[in-house]
MMTF fields as JSON, N, C-alpha, C and O atoms, coordinates in Angstrom:
{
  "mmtfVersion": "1.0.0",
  "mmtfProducer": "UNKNOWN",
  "numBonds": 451,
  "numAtoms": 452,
  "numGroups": 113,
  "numChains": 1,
  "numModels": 1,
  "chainsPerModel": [1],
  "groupsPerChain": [113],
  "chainIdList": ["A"],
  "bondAtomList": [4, 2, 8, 6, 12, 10, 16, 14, 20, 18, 24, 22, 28, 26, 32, 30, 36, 34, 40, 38, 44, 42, 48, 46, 52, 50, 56, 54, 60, 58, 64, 62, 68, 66, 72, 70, 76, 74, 80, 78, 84, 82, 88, 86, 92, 90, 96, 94, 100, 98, 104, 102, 108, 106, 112, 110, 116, 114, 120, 118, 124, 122, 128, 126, 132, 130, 136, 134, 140, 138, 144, 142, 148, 146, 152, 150, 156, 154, 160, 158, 164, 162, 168, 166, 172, 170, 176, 174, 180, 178, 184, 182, 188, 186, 192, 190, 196, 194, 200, 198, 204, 202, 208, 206, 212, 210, 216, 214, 220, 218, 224, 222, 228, 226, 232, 230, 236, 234, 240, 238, 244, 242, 248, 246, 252, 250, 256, 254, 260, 258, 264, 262, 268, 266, 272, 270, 276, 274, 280, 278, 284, 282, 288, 286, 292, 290, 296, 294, 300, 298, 304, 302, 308, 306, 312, 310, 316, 314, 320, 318, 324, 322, 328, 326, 332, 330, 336, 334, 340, 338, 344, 342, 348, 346, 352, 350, 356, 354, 360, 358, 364, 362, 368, 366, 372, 370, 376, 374, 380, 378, 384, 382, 388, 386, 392, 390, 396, 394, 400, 398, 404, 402, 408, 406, 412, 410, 416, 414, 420, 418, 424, 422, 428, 426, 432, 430, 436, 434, 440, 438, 444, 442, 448, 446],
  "bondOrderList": [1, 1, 1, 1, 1, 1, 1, 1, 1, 1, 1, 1, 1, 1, 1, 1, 1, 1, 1, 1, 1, 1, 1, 1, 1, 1, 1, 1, 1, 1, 1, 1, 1, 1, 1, 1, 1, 1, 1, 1, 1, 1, 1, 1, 1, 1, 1, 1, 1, 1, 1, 1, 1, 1, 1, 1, 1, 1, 1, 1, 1, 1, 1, 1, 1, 1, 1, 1, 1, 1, 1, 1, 1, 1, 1, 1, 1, 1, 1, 1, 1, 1, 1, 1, 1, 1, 1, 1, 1, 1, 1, 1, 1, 1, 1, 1, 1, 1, 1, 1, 1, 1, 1, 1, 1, 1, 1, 1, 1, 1, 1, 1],
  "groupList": [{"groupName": "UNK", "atomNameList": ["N", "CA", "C", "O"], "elementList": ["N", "C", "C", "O"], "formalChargeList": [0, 0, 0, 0], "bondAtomList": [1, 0, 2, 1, 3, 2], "bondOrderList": [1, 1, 2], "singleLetterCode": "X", "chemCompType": "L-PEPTIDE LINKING"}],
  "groupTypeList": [0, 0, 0, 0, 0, 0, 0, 0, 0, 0, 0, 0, 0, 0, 0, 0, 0, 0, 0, 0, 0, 0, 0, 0, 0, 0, 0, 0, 0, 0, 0, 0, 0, 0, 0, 0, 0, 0, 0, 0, 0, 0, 0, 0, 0, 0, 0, 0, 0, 0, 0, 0, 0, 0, 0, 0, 0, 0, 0, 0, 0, 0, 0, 0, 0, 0, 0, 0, 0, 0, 0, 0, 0, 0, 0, 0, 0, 0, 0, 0, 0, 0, 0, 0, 0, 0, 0, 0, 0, 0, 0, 0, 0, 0, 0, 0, 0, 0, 0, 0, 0, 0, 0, 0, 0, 0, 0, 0, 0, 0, 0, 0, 0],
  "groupIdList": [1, 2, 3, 4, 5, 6, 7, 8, 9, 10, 11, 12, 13, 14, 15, 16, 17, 18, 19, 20, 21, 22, 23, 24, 25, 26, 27, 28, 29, 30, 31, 32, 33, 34, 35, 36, 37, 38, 39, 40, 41, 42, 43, 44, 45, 46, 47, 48, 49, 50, 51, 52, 53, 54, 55, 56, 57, 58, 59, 60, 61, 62, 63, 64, 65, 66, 67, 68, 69, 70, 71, 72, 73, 74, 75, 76, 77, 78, 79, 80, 81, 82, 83, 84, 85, 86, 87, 88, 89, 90, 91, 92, 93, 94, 95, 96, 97, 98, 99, 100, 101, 102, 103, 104, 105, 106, 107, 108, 109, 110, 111, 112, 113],
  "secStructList": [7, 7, 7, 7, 7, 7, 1, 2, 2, 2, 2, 7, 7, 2, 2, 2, 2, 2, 2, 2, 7, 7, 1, 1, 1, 7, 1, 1, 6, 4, 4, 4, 1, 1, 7, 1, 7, 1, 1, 1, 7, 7, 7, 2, 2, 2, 2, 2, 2, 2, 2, 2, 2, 2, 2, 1, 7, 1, 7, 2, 2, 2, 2, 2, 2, 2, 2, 2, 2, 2, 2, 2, 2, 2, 2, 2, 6, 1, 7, 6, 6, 6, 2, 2, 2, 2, 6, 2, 2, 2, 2, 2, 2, 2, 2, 2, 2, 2, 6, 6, 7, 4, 4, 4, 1, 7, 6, 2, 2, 2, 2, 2, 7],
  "xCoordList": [133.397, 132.961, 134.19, 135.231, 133.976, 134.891, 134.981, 133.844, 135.833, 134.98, 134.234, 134.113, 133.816, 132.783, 133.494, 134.351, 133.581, 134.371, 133.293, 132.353, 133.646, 133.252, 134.166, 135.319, 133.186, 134.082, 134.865, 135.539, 135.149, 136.577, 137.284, 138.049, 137.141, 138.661, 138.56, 139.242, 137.995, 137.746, 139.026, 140.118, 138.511, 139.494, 140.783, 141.651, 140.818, 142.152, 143.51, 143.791, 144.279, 145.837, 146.052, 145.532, 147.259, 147.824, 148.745, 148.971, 149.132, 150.002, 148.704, 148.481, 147.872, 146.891, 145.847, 145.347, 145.905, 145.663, 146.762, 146.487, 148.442, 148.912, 148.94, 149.205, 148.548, 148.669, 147.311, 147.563, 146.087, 145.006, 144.725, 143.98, 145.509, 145.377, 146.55, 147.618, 146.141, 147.524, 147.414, 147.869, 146.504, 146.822, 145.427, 144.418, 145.412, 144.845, 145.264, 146.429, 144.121, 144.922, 145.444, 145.798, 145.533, 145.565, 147.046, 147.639, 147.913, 149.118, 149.641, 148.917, 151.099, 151.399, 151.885, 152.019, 152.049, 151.938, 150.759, 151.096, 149.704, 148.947, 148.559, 147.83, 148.746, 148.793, 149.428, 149.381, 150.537, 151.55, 150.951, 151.656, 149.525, 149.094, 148.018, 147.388, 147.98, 146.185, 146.563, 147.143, 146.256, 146.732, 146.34, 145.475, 146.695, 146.355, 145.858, 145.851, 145.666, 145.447, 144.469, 144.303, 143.428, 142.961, 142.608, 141.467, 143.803, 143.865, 144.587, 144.257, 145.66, 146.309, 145.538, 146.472, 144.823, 143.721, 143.737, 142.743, 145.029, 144.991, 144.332, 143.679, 144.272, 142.767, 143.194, 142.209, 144.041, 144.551, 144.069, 144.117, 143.454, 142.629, 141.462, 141.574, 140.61, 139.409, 139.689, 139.045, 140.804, 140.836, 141.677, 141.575, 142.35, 142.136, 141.086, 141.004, 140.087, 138.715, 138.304, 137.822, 138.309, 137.71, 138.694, 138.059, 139.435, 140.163, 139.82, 139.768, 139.622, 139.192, 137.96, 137.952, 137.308, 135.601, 135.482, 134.9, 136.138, 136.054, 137.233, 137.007, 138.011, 138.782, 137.284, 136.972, 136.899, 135.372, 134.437, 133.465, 134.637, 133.384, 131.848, 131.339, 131.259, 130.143, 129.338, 128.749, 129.311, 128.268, 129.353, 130.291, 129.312, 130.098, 129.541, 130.04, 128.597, 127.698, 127.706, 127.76, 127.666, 127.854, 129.652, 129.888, 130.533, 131.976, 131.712, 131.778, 131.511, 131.778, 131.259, 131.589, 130.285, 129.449, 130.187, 130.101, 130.827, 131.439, 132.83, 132.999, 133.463, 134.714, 134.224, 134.904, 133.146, 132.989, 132.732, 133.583, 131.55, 131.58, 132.856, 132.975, 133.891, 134.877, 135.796, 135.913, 136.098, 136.427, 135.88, 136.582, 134.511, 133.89, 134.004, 133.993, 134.101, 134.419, 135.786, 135.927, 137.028, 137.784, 138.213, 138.942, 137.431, 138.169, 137.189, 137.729, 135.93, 135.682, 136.439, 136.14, 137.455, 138.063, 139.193, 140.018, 139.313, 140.559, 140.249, 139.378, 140.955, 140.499, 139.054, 138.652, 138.172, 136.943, 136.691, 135.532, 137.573, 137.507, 138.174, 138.402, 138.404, 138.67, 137.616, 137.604, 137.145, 136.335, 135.389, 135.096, 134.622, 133.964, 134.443, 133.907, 136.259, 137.132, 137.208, 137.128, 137.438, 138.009, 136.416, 136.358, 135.381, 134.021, 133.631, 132.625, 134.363, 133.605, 135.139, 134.751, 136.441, 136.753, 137.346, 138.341, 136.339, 135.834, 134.563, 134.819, 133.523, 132.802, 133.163, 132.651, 134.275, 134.981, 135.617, 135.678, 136.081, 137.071, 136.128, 136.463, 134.635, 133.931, 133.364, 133.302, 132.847, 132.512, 133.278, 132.626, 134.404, 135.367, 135.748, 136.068, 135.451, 135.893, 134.544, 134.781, 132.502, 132.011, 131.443, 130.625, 132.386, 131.968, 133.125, 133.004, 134.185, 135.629, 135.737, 136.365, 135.405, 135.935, 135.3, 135.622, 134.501, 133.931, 135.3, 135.573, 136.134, 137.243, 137.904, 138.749, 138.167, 138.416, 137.823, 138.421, 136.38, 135.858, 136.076, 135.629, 136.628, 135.85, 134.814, 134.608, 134.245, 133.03, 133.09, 132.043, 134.138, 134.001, 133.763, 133.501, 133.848, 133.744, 131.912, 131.325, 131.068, 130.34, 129.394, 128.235, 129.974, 129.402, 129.208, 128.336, 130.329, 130.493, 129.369, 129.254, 128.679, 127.667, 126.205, 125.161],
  "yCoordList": [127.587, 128.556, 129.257, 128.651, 130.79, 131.09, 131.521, 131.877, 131.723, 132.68, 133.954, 134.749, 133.834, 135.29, 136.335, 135.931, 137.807, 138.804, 139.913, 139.822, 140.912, 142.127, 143.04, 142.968, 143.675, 143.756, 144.699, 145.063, 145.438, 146.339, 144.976, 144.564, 144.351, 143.182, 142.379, 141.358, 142.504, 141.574, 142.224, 141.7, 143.751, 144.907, 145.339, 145.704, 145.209, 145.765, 145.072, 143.876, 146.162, 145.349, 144.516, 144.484, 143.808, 143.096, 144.272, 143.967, 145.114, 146.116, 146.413, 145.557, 146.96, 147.144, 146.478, 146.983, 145.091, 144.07, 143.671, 143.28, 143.917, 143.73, 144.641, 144.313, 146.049, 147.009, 146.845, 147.296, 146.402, 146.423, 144.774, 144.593, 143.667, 142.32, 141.734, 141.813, 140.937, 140.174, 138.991, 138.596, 138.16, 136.937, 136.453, 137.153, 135.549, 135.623, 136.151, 136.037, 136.777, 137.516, 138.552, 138.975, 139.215, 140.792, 140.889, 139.831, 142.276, 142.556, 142.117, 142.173, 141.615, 141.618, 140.155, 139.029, 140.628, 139.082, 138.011, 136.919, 138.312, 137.513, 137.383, 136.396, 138.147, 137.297, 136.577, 135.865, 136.215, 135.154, 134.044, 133.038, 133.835, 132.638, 132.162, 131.105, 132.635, 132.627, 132.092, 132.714, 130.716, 130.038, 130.485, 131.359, 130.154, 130.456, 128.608, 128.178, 128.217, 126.408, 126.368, 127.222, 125.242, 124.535, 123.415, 123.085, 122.398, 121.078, 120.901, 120.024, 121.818, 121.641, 122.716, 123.36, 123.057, 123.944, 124.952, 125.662, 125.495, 126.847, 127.992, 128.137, 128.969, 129.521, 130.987, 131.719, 131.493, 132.454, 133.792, 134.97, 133.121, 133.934, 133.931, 135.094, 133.451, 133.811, 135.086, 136.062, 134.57, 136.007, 137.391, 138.574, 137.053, 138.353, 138.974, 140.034, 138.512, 139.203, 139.434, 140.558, 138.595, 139.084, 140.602, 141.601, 140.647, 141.631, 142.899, 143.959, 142.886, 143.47, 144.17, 145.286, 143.771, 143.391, 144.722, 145.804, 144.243, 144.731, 146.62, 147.583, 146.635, 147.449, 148.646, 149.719, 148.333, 148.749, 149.187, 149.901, 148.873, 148.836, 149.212, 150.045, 148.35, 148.403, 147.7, 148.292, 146.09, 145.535, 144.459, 143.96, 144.173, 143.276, 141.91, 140.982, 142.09, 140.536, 139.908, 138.705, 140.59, 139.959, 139.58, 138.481, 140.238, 140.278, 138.839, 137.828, 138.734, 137.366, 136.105, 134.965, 136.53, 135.466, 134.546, 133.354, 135.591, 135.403, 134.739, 133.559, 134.978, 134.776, 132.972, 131.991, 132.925, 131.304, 130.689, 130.014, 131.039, 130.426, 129.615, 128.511, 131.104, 131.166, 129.561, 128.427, 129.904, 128.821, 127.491, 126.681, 127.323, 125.852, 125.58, 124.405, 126.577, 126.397, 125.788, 124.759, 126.719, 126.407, 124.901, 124.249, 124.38, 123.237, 122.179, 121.099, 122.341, 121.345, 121.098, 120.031, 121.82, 121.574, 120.712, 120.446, 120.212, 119.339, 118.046, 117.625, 117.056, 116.197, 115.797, 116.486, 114.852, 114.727, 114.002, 113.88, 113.504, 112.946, 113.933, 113.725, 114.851, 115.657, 117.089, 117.904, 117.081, 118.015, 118.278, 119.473, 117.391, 117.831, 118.105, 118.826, 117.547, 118.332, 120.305, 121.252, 120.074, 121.311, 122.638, 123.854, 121.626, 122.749, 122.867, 123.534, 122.254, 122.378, 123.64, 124.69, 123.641, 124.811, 125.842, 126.526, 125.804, 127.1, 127.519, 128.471, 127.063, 127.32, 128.293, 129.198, 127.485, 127.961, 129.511, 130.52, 129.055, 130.46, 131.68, 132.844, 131.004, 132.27, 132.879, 134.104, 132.323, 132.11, 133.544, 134.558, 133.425, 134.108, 135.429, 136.221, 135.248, 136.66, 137.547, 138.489, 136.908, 137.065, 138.11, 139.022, 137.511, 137.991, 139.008, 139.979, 138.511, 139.072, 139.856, 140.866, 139.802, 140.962, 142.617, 143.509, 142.606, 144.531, 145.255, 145.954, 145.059, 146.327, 146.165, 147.051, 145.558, 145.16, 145.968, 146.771, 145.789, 146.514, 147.738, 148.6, 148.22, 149.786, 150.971, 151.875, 150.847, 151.441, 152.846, 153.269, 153.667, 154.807, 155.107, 156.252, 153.962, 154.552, 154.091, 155.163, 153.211, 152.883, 154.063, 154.276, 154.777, 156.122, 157.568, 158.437, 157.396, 158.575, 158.674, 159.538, 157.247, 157.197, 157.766, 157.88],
  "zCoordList": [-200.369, -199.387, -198.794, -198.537, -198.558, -197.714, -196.492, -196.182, -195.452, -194.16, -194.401, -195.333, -193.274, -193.235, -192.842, -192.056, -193.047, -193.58, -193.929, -194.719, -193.187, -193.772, -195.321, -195.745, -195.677, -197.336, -196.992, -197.955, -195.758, -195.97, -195.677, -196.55, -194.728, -194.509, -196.116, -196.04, -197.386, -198.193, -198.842, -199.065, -199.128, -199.744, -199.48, -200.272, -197.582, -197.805, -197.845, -197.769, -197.985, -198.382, -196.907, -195.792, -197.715, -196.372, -195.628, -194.457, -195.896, -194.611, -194.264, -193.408, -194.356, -194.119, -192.663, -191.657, -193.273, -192.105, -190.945, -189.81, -191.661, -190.831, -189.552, -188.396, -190.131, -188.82, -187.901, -186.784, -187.974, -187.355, -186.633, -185.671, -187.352, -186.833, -186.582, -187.189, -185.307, -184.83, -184.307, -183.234, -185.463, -184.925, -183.564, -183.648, -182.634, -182.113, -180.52, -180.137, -179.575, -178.52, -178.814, -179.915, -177.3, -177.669, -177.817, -178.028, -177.721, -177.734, -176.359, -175.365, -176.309, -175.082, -174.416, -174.893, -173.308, -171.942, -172.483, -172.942, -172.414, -172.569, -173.628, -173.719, -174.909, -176.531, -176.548, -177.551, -175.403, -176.162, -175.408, -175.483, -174.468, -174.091, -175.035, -174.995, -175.442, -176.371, -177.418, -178.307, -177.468, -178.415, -180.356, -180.398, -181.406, -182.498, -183.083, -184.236, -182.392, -183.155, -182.487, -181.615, -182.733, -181.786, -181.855, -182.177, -181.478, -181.604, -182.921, -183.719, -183.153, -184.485, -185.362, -185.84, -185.657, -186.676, -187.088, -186.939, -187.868, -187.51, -187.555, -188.589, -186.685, -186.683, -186.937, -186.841, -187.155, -186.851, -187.821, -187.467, -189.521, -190.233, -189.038, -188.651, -188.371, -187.808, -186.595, -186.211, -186.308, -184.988, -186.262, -185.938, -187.464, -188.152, -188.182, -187.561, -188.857, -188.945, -187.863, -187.722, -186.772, -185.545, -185.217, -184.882, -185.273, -184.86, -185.644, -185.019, -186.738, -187.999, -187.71, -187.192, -187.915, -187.106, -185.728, -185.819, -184.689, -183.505, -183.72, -182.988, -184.505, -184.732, -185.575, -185.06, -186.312, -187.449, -186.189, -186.439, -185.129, -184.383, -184.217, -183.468, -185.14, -185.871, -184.869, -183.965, -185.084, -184.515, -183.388, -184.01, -182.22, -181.449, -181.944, -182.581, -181.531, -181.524, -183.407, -183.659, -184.104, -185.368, -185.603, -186.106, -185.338, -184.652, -183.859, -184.558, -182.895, -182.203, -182.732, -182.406, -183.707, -184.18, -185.699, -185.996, -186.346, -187.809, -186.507, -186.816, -185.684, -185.533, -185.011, -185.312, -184.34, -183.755, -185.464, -186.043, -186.012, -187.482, -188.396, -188.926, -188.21, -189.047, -188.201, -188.668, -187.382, -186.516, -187.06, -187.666, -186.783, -186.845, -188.616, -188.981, -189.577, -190.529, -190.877, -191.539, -190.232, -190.327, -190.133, -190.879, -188.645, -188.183, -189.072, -189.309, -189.55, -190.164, -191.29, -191.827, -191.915, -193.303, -192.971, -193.845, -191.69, -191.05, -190.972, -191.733, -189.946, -189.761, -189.323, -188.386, -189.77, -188.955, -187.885, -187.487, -187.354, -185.898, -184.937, -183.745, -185.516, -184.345, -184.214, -183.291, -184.901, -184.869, -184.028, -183.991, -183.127, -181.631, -180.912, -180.071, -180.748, -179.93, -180.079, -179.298, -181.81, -181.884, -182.09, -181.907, -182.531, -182.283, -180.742, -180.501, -179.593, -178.142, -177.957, -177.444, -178.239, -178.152, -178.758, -178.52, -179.786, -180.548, -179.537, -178.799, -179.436, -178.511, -176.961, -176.302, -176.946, -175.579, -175.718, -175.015, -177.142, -177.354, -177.751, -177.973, -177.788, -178.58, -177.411, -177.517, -176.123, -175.258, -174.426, -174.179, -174.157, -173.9, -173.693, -172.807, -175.748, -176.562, -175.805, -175.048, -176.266, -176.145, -174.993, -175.113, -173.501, -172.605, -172.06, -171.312, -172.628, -172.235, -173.04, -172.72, -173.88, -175.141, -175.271, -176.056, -174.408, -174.429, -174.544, -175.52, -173.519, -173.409, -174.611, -174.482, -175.914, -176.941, -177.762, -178.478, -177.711, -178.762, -179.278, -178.522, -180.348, -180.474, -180.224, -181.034, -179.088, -179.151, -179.647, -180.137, -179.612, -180.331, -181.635, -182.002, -182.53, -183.72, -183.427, -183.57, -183.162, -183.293, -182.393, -182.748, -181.248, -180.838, -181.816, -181.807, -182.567, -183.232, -184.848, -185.717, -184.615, -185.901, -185.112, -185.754]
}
């Protein structure tokens, strides 16, 4: 299985991704608090796509939904005793994005359809 991904992020190049994704967290002061692990895990393909996703600004809520997935996917491929740790914050982190994340979104491209 792989994460969930829209097929332009399937397609495009990596300069490509590198100019539209950065990891997890926005640019700045506070990207550099926003962790990219969680609990060791690295998560940092899931906030690509999320970033990806929200840059497309198509659908938010399918965007927040593939990025918690991608997450609980991710961390189940790790250790399994840690994994209620690391699915309660993925939860947290989706939680977050979910409610925190509007000014993030793209909404213009998703106006201009």
């Amino acid at each position: 299985m792989e994460l969930l991904a829209s097929q332009t992020y399937k397609e495009a190049s990596d300069a490509l991704k590198s100019r539209v994704c950065n990891g997890c967290g926005p640019d700045g002061i506070i990207g550099r608090l926003v962790p990219d692990t969680l609990a060791g895990a690295d998560i940092s393909e899931a906030c690509n796509i999320h970033d990806w996703m929200y840059q497309e600004g198509e659908d938010k809520q399918k965007a927040d939904l593939f990025f918690l997935a991608n997450m609980v996917f991710i961390c189940s491929r790790k250790s399994k005793w840690l994994l209620p740790l690391r699915a309660w914050l993925a939860v947290k982190y989706f939680l977050a994005v979910f409610y925190a994340g509007d000014e993030y979104f793209n909404h213009s491209v998703a106006a201009s359809m």
